[in-house]
C-alpha positions in Angstrom: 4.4 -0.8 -8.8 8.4 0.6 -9.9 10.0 2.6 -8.0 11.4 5.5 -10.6 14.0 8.0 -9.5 16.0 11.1 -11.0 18.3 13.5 -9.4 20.2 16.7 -11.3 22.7 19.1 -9.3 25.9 19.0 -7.8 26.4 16.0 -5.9 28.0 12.9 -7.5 24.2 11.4 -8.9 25.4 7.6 -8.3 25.0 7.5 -4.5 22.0 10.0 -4.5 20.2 7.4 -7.2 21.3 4.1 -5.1 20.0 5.9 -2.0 17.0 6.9 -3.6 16.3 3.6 -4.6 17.0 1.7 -1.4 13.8 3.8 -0.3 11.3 2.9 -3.2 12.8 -0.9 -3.0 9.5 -1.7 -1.1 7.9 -0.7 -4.6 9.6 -4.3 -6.8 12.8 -5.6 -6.0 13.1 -8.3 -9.1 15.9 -6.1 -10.6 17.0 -2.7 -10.5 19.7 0.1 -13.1 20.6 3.2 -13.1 21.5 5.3 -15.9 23.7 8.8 -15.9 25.5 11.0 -18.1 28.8 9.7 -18.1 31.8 10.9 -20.5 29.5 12.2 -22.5 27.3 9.1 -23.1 24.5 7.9 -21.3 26.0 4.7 -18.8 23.3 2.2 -17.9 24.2 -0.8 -15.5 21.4 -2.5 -14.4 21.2 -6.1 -12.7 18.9 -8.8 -11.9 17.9 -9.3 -8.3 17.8 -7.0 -5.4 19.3 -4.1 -5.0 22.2 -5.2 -3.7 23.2 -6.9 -6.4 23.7 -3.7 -8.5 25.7 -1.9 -6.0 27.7 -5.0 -6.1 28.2 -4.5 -9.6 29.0 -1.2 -9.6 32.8 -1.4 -8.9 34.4 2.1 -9.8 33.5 5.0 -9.6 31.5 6.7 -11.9 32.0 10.8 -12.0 28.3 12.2 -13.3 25.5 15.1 -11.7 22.9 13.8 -13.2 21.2 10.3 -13.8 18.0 8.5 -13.4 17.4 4.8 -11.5 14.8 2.4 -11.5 13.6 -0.9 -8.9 11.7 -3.0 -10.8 8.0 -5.6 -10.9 8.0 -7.2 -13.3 4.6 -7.0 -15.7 5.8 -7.1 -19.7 8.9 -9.9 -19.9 10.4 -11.9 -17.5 12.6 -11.2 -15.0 16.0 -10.7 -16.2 19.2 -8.4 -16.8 17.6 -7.8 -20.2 14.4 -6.6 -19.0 16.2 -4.3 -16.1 15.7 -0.3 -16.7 16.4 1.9 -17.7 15.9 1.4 -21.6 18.1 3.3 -23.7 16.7 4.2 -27.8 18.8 2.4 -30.4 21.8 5.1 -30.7 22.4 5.6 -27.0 20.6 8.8 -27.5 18.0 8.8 -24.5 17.2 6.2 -21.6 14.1 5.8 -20.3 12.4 4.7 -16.7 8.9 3.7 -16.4 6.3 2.7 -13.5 3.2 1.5 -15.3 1.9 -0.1 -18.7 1.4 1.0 -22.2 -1.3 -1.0 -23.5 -0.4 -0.2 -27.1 3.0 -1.6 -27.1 3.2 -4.1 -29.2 1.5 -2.2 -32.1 4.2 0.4 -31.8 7.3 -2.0 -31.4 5.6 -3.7 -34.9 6.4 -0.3 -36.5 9.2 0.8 -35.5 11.1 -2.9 -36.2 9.6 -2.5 -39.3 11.8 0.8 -39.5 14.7 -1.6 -38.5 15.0 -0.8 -35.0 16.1 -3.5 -32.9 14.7 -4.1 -29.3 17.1 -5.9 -26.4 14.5 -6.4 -23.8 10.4 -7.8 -23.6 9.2 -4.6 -21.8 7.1 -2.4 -22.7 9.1 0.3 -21.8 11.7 0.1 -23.9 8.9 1.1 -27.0 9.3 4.6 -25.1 13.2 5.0 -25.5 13.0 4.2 -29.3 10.2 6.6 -29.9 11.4 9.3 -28.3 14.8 8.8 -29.9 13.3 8.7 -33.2 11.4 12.3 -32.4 14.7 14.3 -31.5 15.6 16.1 -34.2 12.6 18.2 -33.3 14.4 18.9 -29.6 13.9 16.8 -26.4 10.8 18.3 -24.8 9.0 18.2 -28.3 10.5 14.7 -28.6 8.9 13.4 -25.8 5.5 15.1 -26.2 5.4 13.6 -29.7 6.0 10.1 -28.4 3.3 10.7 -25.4 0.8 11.7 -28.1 1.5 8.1 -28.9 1.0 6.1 -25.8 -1.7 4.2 -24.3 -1.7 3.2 -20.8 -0.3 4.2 -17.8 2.9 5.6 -17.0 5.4 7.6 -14.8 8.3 8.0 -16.1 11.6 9.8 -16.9 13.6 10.0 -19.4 17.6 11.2 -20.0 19.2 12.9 -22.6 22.9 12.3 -23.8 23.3 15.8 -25.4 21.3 17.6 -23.0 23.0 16.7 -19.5 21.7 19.5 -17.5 17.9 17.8 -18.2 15.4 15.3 -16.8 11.9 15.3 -18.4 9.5 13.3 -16.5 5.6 12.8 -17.6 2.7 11.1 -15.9 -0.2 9.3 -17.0 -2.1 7.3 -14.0 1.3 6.4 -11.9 2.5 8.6 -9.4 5.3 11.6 -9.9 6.9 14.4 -7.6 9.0 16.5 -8.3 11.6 17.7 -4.9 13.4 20.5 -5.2 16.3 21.3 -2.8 19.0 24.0 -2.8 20.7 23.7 -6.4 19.6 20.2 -6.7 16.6 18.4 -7.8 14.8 15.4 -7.7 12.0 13.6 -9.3 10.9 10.2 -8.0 7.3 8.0 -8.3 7.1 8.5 -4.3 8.8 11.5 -2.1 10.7 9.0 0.5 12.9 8.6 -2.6 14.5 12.5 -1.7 13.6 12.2 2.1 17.1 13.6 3.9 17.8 15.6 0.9 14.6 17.8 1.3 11.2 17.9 2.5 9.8 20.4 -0.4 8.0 18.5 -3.0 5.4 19.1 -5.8 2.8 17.2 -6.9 2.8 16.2 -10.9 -0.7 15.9 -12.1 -2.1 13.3 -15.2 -1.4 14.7 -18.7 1.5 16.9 -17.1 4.8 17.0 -18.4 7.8 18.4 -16.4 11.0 19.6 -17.3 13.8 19.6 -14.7 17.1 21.8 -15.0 19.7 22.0 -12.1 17.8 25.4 -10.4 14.2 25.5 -12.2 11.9 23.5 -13.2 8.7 24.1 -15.8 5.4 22.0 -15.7 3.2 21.6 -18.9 -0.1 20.1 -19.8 -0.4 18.2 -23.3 -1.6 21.2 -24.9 1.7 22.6 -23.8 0.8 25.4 -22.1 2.6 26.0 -18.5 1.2 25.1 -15.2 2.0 26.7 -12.1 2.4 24.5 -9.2 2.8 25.2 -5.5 5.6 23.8 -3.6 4.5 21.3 -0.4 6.3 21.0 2.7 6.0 17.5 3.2 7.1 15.8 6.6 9.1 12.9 5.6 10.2 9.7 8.2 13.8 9.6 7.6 14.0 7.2 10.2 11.6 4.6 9.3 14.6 2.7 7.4 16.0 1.9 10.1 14.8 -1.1 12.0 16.0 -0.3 15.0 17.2 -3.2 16.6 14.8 -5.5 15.3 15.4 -8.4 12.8 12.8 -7.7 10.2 11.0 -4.4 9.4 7.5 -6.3 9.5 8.4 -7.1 13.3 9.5 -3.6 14.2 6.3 -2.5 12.3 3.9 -5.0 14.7 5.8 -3.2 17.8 5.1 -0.1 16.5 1.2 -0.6 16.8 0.6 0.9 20.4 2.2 4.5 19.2 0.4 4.3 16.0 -3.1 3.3 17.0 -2.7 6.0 19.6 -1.8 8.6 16.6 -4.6 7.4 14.2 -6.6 8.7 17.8 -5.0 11.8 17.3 -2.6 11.2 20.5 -6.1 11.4 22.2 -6.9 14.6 20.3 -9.7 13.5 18.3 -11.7 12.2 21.3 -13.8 14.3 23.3 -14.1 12.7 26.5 -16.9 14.9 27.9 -19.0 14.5 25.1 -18.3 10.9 24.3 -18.0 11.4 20.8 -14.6 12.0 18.6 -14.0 14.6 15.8 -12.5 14.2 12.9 -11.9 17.7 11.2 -10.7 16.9 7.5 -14.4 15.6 6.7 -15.2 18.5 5.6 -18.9 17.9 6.7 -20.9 19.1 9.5 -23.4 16.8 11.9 -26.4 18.3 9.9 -24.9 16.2 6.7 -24.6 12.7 8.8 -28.5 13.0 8.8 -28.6 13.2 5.0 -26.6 9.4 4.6 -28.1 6.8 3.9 -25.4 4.4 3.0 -21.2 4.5 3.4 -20.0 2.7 0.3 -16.1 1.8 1.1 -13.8 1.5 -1.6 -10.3 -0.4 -1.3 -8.4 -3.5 -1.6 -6.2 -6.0 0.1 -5.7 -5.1 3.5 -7.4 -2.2 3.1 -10.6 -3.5 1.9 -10.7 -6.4 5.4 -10.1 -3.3 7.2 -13.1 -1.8 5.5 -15.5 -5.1 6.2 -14.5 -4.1 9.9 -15.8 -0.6 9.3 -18.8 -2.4 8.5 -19.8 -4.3 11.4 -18.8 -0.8 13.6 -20.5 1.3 11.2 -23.9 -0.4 11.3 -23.7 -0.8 15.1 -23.1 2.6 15.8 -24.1 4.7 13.4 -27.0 2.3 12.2 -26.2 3.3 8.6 -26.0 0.3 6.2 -22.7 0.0 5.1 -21.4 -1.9 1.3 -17.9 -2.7 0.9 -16.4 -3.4 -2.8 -13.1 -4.8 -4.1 -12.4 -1.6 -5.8 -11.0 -3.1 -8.8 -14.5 -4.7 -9.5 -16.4 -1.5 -9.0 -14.5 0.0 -12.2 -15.9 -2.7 -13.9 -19.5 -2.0 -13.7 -21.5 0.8 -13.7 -21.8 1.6 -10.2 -24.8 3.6 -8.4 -24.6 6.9 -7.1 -26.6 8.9 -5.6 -26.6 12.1 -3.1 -27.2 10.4 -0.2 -24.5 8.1 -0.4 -20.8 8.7 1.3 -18.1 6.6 -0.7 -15.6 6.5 1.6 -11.6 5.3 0.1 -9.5 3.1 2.1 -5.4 3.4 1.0 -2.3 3.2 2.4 -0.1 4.4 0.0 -2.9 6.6 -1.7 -1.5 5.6 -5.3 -3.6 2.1 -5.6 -4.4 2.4 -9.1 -7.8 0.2 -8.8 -9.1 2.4 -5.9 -7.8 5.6 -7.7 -9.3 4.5 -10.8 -13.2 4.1 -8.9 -13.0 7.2 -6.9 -12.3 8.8 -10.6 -15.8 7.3 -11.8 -17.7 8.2 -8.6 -16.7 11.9 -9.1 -17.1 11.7 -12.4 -21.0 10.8 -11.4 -20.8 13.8 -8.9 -20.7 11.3 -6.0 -18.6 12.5 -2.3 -16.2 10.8 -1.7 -13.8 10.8 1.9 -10.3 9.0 2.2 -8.8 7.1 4.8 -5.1 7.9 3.8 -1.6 7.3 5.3 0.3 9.2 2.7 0.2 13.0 2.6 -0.4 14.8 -0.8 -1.2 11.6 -2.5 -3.2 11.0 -5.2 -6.3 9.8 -3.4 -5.4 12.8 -0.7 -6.2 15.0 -3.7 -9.0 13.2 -5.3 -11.1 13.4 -3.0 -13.2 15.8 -1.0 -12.4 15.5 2.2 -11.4 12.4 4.6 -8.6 11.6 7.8 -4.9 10.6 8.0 -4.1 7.5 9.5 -0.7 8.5 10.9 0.7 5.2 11.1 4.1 6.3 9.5 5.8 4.6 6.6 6.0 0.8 6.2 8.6 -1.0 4.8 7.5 -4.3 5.1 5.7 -5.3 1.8 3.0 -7.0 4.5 0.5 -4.7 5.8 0.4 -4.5 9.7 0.5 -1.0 11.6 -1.3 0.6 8.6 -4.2 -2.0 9.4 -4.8 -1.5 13.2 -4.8 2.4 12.1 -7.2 2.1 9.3 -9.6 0.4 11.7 -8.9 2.6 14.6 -10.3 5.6 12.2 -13.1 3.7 11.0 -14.3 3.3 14.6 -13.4 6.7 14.9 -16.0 7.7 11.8 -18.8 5.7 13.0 -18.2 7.5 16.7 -18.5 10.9 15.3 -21.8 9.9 13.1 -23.4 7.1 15.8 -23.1 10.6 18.1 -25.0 12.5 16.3 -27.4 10.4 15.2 -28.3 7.2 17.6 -26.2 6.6 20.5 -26.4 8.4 24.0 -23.7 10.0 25.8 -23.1 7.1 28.1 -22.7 4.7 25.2 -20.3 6.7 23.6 -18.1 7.5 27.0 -17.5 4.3 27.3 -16.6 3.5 23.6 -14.1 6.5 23.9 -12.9 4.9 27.6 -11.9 1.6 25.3 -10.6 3.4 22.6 -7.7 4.9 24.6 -7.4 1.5 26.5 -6.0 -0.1 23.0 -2.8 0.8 23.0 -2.2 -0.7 26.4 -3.7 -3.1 25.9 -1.8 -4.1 22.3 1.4 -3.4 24.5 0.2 -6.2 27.0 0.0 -8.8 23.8 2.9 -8.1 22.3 5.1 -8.4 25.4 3.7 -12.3 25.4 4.7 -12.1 21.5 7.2 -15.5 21.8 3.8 -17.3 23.3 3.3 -17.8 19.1 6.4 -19.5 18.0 4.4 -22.2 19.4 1.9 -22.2 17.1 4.1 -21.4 14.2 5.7 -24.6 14.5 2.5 -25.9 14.7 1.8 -24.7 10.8 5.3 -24.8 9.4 5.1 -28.0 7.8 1.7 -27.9 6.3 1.2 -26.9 3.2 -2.8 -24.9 3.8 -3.8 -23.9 6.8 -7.8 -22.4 7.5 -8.5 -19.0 9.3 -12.1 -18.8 10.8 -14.2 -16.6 12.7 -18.0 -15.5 13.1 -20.1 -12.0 12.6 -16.8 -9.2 12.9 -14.0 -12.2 13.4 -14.7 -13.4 9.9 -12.7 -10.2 8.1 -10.4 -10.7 11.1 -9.3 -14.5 10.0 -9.5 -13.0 6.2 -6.8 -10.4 7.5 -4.9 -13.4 9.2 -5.2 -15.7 6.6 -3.3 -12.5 3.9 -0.6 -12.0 6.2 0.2 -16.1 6.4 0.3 -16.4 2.7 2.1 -13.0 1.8 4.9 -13.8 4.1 5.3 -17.5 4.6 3.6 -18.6 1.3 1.6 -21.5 3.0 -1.9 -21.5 0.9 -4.5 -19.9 3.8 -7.8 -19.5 3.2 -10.8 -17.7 5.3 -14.1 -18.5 6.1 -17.1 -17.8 7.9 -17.1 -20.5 10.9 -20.7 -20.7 10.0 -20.2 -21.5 6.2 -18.1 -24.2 7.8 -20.7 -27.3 6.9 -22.0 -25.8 3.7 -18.3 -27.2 1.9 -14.8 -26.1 4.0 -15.3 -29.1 6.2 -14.6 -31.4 3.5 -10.9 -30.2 3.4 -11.1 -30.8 7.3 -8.3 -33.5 8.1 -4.6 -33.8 10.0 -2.8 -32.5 7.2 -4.6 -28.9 7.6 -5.0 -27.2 11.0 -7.3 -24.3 11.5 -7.3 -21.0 13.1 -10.0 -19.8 14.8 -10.7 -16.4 15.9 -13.6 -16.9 19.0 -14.3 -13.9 21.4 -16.9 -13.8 24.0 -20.5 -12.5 22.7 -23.1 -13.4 20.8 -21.2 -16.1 18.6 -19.0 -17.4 20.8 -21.1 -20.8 21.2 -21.5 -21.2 18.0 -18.1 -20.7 17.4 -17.1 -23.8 20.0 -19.2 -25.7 18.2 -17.9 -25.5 15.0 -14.5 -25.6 16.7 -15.8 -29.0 18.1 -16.5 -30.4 14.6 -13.4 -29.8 13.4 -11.8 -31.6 15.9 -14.2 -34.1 15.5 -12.5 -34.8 12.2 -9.2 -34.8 13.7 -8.2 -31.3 12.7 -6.2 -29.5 14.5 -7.5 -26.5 16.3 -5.3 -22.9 17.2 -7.8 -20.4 19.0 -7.3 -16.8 19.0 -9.5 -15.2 21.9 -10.3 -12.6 24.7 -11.3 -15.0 27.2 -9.7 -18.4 29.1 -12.4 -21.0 30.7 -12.2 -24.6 30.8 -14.5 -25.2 27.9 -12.5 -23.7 25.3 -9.1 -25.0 26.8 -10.8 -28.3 26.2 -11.6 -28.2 22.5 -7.8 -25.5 21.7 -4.8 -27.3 21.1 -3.1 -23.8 21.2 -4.6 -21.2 22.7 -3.6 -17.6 22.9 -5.8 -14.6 24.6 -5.4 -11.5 24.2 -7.1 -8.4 26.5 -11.0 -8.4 26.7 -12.5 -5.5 24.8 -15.7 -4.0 23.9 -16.9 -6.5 21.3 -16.4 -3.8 18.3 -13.1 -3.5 19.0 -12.0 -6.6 19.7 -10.7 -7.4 16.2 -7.9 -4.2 16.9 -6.5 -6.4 19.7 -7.0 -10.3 17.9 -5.0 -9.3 14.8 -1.5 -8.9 16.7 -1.3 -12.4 17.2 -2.5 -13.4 14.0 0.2 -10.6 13.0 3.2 -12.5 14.7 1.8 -15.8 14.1 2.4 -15.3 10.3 5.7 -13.7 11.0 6.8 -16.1 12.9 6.3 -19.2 10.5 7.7 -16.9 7.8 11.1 -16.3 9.8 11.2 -20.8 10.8 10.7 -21.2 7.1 13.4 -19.1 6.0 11.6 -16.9 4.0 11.9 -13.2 2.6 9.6 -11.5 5.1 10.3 -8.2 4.4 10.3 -8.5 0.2 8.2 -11.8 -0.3 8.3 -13.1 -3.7 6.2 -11.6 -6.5 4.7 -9.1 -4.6 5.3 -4.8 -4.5 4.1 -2.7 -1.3 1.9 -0.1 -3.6 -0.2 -1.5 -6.4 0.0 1.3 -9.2 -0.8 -0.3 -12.2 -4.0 -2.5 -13.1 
């Protein structure tokens, strides 16, 4: 969940690492250090608190090419100056940054106090610093293999020498590490926005890999230390996606976004074929003659990703008629889960480093299942894992709340069950006019989000309660699940979802003035049902805000806020019913004051279990 960063070359490191870090701070933001080779000794200054509070600290300049930084989440120890990387070893000799968790921690730290080292912080981490420190008579690079040998758990990480100031070794072990390598320079970093604007060439550092940087070379090594040649990527990074352009908040300017980047997860049109009323989706790497051979899409993900999935569903099974499972990913890894050949496991990820998902796609290969990924990061771990799959193209988010990543998730997912339903069920008609509404979305999303104010309205109507319900039938339901994420990640009101049809099997007893409802009711074959649970809500004096795609007097009646979005074929209707549930959650977040971009407690990519 860290953000890790190292940078060796000519430039003063200081600015490079502070830089660097402003673009992982997405990554943890409870404290944040850096650590470079200073006067010959290693200087760490680190700081509790964003990252602004270290730059505040850092008051004079300090002259050094090389250095290492770290943004922190907290998981072993609290969150204080203390527990702040990077970790140094008990002479000064080395310091250490980590992303991840060492399992075996506290047996090690038990033997090496018993050797009378002394430990400052409650990290795990800082067990790293002492053991490499205590392995370097035996030379840095054999140092640190000897304390990896060591280790249990997950890790990317870096460390820094005091004697050796023209070297960064960096290892991984389940959390993400890339190397960039510019003109004289390089960089190593736990995501590759942390060297975007310095250089777009990157490689990829594998599990059980060990890399050793020097100013114009670098040398990659696998635990049985024998060298690995790795390809340099050109990567295409967003430089300007820090930039919020105007708006207050990055989550806002992220919710505007969502006309351009539905309209790239469509391939700016290119992946629909109009004439054949079908779309194509080339990464796959399957041909029609294998969409006959499914008999079930598994998908694979969590959070967002995962209610984008239990959309996928209801698409999936309409058009495609293949049954369609969707698992918390994190629970798959702990069972043993079925594979066979005629099921497509399909990974949902934004950031393509979510340790849970990463660690089930590792067991469905292991089983020899297929598995396809529905990615937004280029050359990430999942992007590699797996054997074929599509790009979202929504472009970075900074926002720790997923929104434009969302809308394109889904937007591919309809595009998936399009190319299959094609081929296997639908006719040509059908499928016209499913590609017609496709490239009607983004139009349509502007249309909502030029009424976005319309919501304040019904933030003020949740701002002073403390839970609020999200509800909706058949594909609304993962819609008002959606909803009710974003309310809680952003404002932290408790928000809970459910089925409208679960509503008088329990939920209705927590029916009263104190907690309004949100319901998401669209025209089809629910939306009676759903007025009538509306109705018995208000029938308990609840208070009632509708989300839907259609106005008539009935539904004015039983709303005490109602806001309508563009009508929609029925499958992708939720694409155009999340904006407002989008903006309705930012928009209590910014009356209550709170951190919208960096909400408490929470990291943008989940690396470590």
């Amino acid at each position: 969940m860290c953000g890790i960063v190292g940078y060796l070359g000519s430039r003063e490191a200081v600015p490079v690492l502070l830089k660097g870090l402003k673009q992982l701070e997405y990554r943890g933001y409870d404290s944040s250090g850096i650590g470079v080779v200073h006067r010959k000794k290693i200087k760490v200054i680190k700081e509790e608190g964003k990252l602004a509070r270290l730059e505040a600290k850092i008051t004079e300049k300090i002259s050094s090419t090389v250095g290492i930084g770290h943004t922190r989440w907290a998981t072993h120890g609290g969150v204080t100056t203390a527990n702040a990387h990077p970790h140094s070893g008990p002479l000064g000799l080395v310091a250490v940054v980590h992303n991840g968790i060492i399992d075996n921690f506290a047996l090690l730290k038990k033997e090496l106090e018993a050797k009378g080292n002394v430990f400052m912080s409650e990290t795990d981490s800082e067990v790293v610093a002492h053991l490499v420190e205590s392995y370097l008579d035996h030379g840095p690079e054999k140092a640190v293999s000897m304390a990896l040998d060591r280790l249990d758990g997950t890790y990317g990480m870096l460390i820094l020498f005091k004697s050796f100031p023209d070297m960064i070794i960096g290892a991984r072990n389940g959390s993400p590490l890339v190397v960039g390598v510019g003109q004289d320079e390089m960089f190593l970093a736990s995501d590759a926005m942390a060297f975007a604007g310095y250089t777009q060439n990157a490689i990829f550092i594998e599990d059980g890999e060990m890399v050793v940087l020097n100013t114009n070379e670098y040398r990659v090594v696998n635990r049985q230390n024998i060298q690995i040649n790795k390809s340099v990527e050109e990567l295409d990074l967003d430089t300007g996606s820090h930039d919020k352009r105007g708006y207050s908040h990055f989550l806002l300017k992220e919710i505007f976004e969502q006309p351009e980047s539905v309209f790239r997860a469509m391939g700016q049109g290119g992946r629909l074929l109009t004439e054949y009323g079908t779309s194509l989706l080339g990464g796959l790497n399957m041909n029609k003659r294998d969409f006959y051979d499914i008999h079930k899409i598994h998908i694979l993900a969590m959070g967002t990703a995962q209610y984008a999935g239990e959309i996928g569903k209801y698409i999936i099974e309409d058009i495609a008629r293949i049954p369609v499972e969707v698992s918390d990913a994190s629970e798959l890894c702990g069972i043993n889960p079925i594979v066979d050949k005629h099921t497509v496991f399909v990974a949902i990820s934004q950031s393509g480093e979510t340790r849970d998902t990463i660690a089930a796609v590792q067991e469905i290969k292991q089983k020899g299942g297929r598995v396809l990924g529905i990615l937004n990061a280029v050359g990430s771990t999942l992007a590699r894992l797996t054997d074929g799959g599509a790009y979202i193209h929504a472009g970075s988010e900074i926002s720790v709340a997923s929104t434009k990543a969302f809308t394109s998730q889904v937007t591919v997912l309809a595009l998936l069950a399009l190319m299959i339903g094609r081929t296997r069920d639908i006719s040509l008609h059908r499928g016209k006019e499913l590609v017609s509404e496709l490239l009607a979305l983004p139009d349509k999303i502007r249309t909502i989000l030029e009424k976005a104010e319309d919501i304040i309205s019904m933030a003020d109507e949740l701002k002073n309660h403390h839970s609020v319900l999200y509800m909706g039938r058949g594909i609304n339901f993962p819609v008002a699940m959606e909803a009710a994420l974003k309310l809680k990640e952003v404002s932290y009101i408790h928000a809970e979802a459910y089925s409208a049809g679960s509503l008088k099997h329990g939920p209705l007893a927590l029916i009263s003035e104190e907690i309004p409802s949100v319901f998401i009711c669209t025209k089809g074959d629910y939306q009676e049902k759903t007025i009538s649970n509306i109705q018995e809500v208000r029938a308990r004096n609840g208070r009632v805000l509708v989300i839907s795609n259609y106005e008539d007097d009935g539904l004015r009646k039983v709303a005490d806020k109602l806001f309508v979005v563009p009508d929609s074929d029925p499958l992708l209707s939720p694409l155009l019913t999340i904006i407002p549930c989008q903006l309705l959650g930012y928009y209590t977040a910014l009356a209550l004051g709170r951190d919208i971009d960096q909400p408490r407690n929470l990291a943008k990519s989940v690396t470590t279990d």
